[in-house]
Residue frames as a rotation matrix with the C-alpha (Angstrom) as fourth column:
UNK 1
0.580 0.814 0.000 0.00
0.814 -0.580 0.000 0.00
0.000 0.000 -1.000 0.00
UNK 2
-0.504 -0.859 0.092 1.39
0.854 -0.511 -0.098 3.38
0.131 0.030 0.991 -0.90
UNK 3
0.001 0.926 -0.377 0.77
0.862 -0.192 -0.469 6.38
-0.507 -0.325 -0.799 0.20
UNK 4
0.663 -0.240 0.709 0.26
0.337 -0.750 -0.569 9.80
0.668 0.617 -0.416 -1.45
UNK 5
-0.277 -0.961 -0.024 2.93
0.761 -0.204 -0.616 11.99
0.586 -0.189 0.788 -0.16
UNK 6
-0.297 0.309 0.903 0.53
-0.423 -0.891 0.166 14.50
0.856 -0.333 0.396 1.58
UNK 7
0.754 0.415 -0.510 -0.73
0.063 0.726 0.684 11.21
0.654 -0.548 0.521 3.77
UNK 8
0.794 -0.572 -0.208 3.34
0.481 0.799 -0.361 11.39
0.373 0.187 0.909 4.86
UNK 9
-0.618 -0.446 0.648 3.86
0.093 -0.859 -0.503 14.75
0.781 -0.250 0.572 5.32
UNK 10
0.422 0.639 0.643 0.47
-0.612 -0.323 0.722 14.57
0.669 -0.698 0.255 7.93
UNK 11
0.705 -0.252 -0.663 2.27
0.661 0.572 0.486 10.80
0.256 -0.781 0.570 9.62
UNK 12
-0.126 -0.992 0.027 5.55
0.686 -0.107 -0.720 13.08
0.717 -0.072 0.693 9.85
UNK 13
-0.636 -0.281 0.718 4.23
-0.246 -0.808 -0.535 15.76
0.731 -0.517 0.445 11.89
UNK 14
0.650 0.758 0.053 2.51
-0.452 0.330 0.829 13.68
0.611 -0.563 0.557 14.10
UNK 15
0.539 -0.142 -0.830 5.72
0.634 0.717 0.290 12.60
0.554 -0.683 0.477 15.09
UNK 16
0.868 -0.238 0.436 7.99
-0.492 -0.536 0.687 13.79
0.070 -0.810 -0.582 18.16
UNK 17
0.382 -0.621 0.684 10.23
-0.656 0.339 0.674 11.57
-0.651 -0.706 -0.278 19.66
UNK 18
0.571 0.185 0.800 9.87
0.182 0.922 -0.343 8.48
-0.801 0.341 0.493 16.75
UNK 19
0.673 -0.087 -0.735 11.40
-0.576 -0.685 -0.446 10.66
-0.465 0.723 -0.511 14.43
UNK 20
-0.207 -0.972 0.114 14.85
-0.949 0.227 0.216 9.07
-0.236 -0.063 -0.970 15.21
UNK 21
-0.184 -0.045 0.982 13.55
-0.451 0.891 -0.043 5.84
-0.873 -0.451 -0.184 14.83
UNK 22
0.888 0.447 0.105 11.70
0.149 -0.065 -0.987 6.36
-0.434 0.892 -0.125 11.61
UNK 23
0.520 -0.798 -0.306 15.48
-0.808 -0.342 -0.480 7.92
0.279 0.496 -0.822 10.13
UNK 24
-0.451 -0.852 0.266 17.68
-0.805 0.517 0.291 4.75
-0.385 -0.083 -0.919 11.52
UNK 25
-0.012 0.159 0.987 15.24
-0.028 0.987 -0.160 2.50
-1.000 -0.029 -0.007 10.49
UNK 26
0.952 0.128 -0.280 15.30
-0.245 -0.235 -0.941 4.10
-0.186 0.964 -0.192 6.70
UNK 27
0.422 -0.836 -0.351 18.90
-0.891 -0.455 0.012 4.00
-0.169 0.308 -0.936 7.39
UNK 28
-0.437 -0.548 0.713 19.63
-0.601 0.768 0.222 0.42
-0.669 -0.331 -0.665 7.90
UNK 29
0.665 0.358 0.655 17.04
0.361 0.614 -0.702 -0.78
-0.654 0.703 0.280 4.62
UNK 30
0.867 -0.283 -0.410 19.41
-0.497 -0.433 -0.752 1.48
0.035 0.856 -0.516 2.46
UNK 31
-0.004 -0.990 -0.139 22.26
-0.995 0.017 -0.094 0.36
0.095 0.138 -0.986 3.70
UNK 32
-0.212 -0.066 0.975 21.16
-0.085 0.995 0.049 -3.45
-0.973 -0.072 -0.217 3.82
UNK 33
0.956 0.268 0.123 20.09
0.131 -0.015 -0.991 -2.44
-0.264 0.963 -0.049 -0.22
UNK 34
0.632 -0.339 -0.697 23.52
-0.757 -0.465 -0.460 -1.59
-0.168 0.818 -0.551 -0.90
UNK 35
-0.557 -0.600 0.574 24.89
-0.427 0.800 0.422 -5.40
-0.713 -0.010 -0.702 -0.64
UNK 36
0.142 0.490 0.860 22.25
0.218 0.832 -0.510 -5.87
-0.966 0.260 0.012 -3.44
UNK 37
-0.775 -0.615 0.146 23.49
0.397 -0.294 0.869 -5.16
-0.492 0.731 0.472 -7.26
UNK 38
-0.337 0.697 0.633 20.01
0.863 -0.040 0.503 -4.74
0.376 0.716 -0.588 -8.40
UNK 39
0.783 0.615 0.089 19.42
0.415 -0.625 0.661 -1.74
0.462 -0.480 -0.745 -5.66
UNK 40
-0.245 -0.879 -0.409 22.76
0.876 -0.382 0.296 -0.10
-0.417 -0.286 0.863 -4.81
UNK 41
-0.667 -0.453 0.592 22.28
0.687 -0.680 0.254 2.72
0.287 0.576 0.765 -6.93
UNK 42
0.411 0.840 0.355 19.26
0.312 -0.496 0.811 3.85
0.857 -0.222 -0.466 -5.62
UNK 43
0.655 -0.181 -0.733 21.33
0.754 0.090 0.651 3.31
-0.051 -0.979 0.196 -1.95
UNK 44
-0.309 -0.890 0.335 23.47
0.941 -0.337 -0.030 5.30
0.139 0.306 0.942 -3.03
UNK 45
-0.350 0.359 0.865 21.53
0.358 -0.802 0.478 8.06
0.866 0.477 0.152 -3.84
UNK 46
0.706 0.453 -0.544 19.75
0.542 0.148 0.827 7.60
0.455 -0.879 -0.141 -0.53
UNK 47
0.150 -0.788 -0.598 23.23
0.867 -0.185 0.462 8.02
-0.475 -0.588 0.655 1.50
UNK 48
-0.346 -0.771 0.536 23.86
0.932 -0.346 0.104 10.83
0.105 0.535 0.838 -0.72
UNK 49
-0.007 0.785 0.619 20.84
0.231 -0.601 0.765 12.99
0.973 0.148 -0.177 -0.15
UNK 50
0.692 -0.021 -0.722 21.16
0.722 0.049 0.690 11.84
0.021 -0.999 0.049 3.56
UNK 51
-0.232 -0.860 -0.455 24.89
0.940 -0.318 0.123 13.92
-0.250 -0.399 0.882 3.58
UNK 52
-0.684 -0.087 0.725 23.41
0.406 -0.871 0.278 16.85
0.607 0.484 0.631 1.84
UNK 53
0.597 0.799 -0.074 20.58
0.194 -0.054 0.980 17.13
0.779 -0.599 -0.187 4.11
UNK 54
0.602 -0.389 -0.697 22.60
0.783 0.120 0.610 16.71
-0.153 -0.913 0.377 7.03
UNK 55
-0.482 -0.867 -0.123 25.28
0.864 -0.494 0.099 18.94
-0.146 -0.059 0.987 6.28
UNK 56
-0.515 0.210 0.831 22.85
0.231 -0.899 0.371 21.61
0.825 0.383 0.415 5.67
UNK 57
0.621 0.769 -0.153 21.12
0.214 0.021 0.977 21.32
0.754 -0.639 -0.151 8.93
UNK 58
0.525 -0.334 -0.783 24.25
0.822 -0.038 0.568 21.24
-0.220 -0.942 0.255 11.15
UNK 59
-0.703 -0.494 0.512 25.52
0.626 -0.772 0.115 24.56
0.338 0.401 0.851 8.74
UNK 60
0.188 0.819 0.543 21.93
-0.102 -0.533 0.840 26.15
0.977 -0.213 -0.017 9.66
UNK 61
0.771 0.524 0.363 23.04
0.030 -0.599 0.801 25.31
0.636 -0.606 -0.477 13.41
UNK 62
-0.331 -0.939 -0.096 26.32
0.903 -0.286 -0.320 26.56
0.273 -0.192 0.943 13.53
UNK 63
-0.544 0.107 0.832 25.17
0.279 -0.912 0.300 29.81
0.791 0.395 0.467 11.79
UNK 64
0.640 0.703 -0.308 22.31
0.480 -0.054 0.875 29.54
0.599 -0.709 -0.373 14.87
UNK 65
0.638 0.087 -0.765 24.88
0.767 0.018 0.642 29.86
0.069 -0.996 -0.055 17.86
């Protein structure tokens, strides 16, 4: 079952605390996808988006303190 992406954006801000859980558990299917040849690239991409993301969030709170 998929959902629309507006369904996803309402489960996301319902959470709090799960947030972290929801982000390590994405992390650990991508990175159990990249031991597969047919789904690496996609992991890839994943891990890649993850570093851009991330690096813009801890640049946004540097710039903060």
């Amino acid at each position: 079952m998929t959902s629309s992406t507006g369904e996803l954006w309402d489960r996301i801000g319902l959470l709090e605390e799960e947030s972290q859980q929801v982000l390590i558990a994405l992390f650990e299917k991508y990175e159990t996808m990249l031991g597969h040849a047919d789904s690496r690239e996609e992991s890839q991409h994943f891990f890649s988006l993850l570093q851009i993301v991330l690096d813009q969030v801890e640049s946004c709170n540097v710039n903060r303190r």
